[in-house]
MARMAR-285099 format. One record per atom (N, C-alpha, C, O, CB): residue in three letters; y, z, x. Coordinates in steps of 0.02 Angstrom, whole numbers, plus 50000, padded with zeros to 5 digits. Each point is the difference from the previous one (the first is absolute). Last residue first. Glycine has a CB too. Layout:
MARMAR-285099
ALAYZX...
***
This chain:
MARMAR-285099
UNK531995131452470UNK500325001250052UNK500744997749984UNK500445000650042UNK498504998550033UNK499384998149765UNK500335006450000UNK500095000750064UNK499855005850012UNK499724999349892UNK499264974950056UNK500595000549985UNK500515006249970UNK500534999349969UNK498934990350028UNK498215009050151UNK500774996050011UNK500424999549955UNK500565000350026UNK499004993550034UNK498625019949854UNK500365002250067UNK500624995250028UNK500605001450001UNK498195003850029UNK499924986949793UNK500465005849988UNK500345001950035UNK500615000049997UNK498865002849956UNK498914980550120UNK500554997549974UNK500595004849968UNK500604998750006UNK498574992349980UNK498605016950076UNK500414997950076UNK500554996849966UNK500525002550021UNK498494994650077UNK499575009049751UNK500305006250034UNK500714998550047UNK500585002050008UNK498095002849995UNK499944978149881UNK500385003449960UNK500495007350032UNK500565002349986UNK498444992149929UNK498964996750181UNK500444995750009UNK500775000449968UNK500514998550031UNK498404996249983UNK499085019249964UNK500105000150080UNK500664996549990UNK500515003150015UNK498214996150051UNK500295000149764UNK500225005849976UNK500555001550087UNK500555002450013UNK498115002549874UNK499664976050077UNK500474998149971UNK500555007249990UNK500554998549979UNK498614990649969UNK498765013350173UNK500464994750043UNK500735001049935UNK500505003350012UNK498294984950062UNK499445020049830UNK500315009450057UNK500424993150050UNK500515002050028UNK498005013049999UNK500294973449782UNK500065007049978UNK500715004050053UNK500525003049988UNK497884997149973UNK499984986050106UNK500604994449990UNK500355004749977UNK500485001650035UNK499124986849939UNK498535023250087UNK500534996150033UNK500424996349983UNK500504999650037UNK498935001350010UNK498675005849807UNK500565003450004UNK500665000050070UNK500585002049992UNK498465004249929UNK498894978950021UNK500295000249959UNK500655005049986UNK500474998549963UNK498454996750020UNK499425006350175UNK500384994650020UNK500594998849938UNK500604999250013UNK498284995450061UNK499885029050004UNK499774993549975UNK500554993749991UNK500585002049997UNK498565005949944UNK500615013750237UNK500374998549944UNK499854993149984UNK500094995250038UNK500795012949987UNK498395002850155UNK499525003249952UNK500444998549941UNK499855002949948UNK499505007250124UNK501084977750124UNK499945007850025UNK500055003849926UNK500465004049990UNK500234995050144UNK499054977449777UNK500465001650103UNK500275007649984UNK500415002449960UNK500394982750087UNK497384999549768UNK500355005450049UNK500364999650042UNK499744997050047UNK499625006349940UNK498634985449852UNK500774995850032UNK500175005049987UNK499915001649941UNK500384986550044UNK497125010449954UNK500865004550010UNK500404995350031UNK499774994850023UNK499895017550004UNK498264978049847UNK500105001150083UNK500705001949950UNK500314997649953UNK498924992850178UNK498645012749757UNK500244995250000UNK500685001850046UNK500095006149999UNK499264989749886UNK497955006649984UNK500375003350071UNK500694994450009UNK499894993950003UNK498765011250074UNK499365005749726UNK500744995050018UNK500205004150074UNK500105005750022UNK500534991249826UNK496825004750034UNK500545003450019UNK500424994150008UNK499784994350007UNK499735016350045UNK498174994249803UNK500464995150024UNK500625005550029UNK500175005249972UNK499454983549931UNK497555015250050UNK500825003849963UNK500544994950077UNK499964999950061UNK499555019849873UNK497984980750044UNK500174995549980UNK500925003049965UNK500314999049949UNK498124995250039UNK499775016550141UNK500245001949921UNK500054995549969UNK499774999849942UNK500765007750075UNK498614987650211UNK499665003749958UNK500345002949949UNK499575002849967UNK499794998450113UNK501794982750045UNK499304998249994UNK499845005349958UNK500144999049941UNK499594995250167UNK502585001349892UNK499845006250019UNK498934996749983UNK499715000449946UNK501895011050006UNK500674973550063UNK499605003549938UNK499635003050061UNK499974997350055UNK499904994649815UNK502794997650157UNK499625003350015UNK499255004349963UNK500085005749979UNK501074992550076UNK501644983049950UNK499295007049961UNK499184999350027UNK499634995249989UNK501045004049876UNK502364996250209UNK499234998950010UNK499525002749962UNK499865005950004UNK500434993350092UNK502244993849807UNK499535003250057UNK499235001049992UNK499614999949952UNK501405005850069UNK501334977049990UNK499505003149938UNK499505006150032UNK499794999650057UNK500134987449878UNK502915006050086UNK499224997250020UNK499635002049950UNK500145002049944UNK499864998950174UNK502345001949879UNK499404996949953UNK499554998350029UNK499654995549978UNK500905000849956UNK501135015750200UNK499715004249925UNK499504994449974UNK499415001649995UNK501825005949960UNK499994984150200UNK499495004450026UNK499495005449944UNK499445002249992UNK501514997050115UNK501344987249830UNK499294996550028UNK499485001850012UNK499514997749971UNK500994998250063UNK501335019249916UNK499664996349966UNK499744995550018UNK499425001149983UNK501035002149963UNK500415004550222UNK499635005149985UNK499604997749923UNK499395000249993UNK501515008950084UNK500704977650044UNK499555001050033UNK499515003149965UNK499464997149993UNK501215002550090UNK501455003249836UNK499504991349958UNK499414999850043UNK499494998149971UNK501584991949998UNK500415027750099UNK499615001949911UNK499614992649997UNK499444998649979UNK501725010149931UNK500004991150291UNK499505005949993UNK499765001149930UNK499445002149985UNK501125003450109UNK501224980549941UNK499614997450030UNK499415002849985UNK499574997249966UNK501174999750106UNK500985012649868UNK499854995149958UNK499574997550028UNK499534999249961UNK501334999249991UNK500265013950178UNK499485006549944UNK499824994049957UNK499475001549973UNK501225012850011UNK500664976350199UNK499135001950019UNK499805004949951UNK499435002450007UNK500604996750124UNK502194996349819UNK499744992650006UNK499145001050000UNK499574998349960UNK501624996650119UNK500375023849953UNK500034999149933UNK499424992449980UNK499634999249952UNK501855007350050UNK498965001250211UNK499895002849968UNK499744998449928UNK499424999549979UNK501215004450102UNK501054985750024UNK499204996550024UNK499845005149987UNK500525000349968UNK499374991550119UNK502045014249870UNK499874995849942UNK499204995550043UNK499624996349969UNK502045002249965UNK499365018150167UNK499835001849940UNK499804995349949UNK499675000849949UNK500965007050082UNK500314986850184UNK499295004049991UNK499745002949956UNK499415001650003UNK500764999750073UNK502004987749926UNK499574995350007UNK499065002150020UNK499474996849995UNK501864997150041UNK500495023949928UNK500004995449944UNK499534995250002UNK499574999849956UNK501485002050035UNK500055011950188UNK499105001849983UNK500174997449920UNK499975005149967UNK499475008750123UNK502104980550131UNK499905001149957UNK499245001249979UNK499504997850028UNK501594997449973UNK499555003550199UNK500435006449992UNK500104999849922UNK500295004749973UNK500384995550150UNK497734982450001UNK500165006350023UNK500405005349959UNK499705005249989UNK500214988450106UNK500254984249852UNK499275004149984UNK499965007350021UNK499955005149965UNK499464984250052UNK502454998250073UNK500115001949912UNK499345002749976UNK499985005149965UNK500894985050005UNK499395000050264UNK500035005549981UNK500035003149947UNK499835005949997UNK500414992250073UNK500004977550000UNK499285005950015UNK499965004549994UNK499415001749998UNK500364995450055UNK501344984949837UNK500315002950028UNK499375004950001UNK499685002849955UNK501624993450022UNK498784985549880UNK500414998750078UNK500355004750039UNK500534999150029UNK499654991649927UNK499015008249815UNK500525002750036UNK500044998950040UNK500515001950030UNK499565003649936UNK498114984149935UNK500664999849965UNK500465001350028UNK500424995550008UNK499205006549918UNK498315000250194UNK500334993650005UNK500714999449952UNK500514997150019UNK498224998150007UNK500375025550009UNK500144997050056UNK500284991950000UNK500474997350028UNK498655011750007UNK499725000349752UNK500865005950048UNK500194997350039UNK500554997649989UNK499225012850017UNK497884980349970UNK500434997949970UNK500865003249992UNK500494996950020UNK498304999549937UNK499585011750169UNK500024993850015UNK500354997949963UNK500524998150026UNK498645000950013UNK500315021349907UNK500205000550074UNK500204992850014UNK500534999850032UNK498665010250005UNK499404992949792UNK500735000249963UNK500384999650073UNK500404995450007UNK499435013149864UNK497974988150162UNK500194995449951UNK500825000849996UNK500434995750009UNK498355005149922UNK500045018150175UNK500194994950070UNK500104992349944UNK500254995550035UNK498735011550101UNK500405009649729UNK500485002950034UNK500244996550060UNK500595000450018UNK498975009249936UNK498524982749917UNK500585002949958UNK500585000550032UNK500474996249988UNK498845009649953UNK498744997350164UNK500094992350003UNK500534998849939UNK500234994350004UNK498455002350046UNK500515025949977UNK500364997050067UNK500114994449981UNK500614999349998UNK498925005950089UNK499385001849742UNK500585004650028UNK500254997350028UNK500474996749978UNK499245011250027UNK498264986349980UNK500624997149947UNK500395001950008UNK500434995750010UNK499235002849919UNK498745011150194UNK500184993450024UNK500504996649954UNK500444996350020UNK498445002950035
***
C-alpha cells in the first residue's frame, strides 16, 4: 500500500508540475524516485513495529517463560528487508531511464 500511494503521490504531483499527462508515462524517473520515497517509508514503518514489546508467556507447570513476539512479513520476507529490495527496485528503474 505504500508503494502505491507513493506512486499515484508523485503521479499527481508530475502531472500537476508538467502539465502534461503523459511525461509520467514515458518517463520512469518520477517512479523511481516514489520508490525511493516508499523504501523510507517502509524502514521507519518497520522500526516502529520493531519496538514493540513482546508477549511473554509462563509455562504453568515448569514455570519456563517464552517470548512470543509478532513477525512483520509480506510473502515470507521480513519487513525490514523490503525497503532493502523497494529502494534497489528504485535505483534500478532510474538507471534504466537514464541509459536510454
Amino acid at each position: 500500500m505504500i508503494v502505491f500511494a507513493c506512486s499515484l503521490i508523485s503521479n499527481l504531483i508530475t502531472n500537476a508540475v508538467m502539465k502534461n499527462h503523459a511525461f509520467y508515462n514515458h518517463n520512469l524517473i518520477p517512479f523511481g524516485l516514489s520508490l525511493l520515497v516508499s523504501s523510507i517509508a517502509i524502514y521507519f514503518l518497520y522500526k516502529r513495529l520493531d519496538k514493540e514489546k513482546p508477549r511473554i508467556l509462563v509455562d504453568k507447570e515448569t514455570g519456563q517463560e517464552f517470548d512470543f513476539k509478532k513477525k512483520h512479513e509480506l510473502f515470507f520476507i521480513p519487513l525490514k528487508y523490503w525497503s532493502y529490495i523497494i529502494a534497489a527496485l528504485g535505483v534500478i528503474v532510474m538507471v534504466k531511464q537514464l541509459l536510454k
